[in-house]
C-alpha positions in Angstrom: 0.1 3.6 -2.0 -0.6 5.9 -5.1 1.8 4.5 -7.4 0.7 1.0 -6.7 -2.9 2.3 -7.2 -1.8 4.3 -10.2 0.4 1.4 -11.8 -2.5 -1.3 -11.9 -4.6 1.4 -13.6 -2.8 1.6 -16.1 -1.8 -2.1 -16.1 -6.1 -3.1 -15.9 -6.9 0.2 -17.9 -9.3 0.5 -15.2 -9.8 4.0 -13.0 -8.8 3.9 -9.3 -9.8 6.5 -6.8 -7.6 7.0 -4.0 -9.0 9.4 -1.3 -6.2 10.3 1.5 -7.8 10.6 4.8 -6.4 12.3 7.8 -5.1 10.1 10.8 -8.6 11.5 12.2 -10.0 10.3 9.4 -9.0 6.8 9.2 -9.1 6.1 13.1 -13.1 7.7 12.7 -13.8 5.5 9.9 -12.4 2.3 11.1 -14.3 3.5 14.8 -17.6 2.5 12.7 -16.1 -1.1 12.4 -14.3 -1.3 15.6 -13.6 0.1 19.1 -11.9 3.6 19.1 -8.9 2.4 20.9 -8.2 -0.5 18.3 -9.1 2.0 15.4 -6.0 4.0 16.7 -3.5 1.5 15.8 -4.3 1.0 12.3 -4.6 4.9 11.6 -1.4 5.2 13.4 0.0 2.9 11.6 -1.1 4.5 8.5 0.1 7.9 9.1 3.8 6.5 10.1 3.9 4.8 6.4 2.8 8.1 5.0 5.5 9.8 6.7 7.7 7.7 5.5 8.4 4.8 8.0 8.4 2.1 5.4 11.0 4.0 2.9 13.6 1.2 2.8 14.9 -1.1 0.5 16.3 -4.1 1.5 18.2 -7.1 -0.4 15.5 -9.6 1.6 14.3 -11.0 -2.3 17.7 -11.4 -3.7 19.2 -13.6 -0.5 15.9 -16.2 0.0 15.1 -16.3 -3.8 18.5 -16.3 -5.9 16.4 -13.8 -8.0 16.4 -9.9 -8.4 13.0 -8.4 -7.1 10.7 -7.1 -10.1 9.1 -3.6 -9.4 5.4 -3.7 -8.9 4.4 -2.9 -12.6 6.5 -5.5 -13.6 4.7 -8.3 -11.1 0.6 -7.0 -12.0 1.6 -7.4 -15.7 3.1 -10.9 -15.4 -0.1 -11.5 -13.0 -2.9 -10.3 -14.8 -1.4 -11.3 -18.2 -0.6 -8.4 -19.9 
């Protein structure tokens, strides 16, 4: 998450903040917004992708587009024009 965060600061030339919260954290927070049982799921889900469970690449882009994928600088400078 940081180095999206980081990359469209740098691409807006705006500051981000980015404060990591504990699973604790998150499933309190989200508990303001939602039943304590739901607000599990999301912070769980959260502290998997911290730990790593979303650390793949795949060739999904290249097979239903034709196209190499573009890195995430790469796509918030096309978007926003820079």
């Amino acid at each position: 998450m940081w180095i999206v965060l980081q990359g469209l600061a740098e691409v807006t030339g705006r500051p981000v903040i980015h404060r990591r919260l504990s699973y604790e954290e998150m499933r309190d927070h989200l508990t303001a917004q939602m039943p304590r049982e739901f607000a599990e799921m999301p912070a769980g889900m959260d502290r998997a992708i911290a730990e790593g469970a979303e650390d793949r690449t795949t060739d999904a882009v290249q097979r239903l587009t034709g196209r190499p994928p573009n890195d995430f600088r790469t796509v918030a400078e096309r978007e926003l024009g820079e």
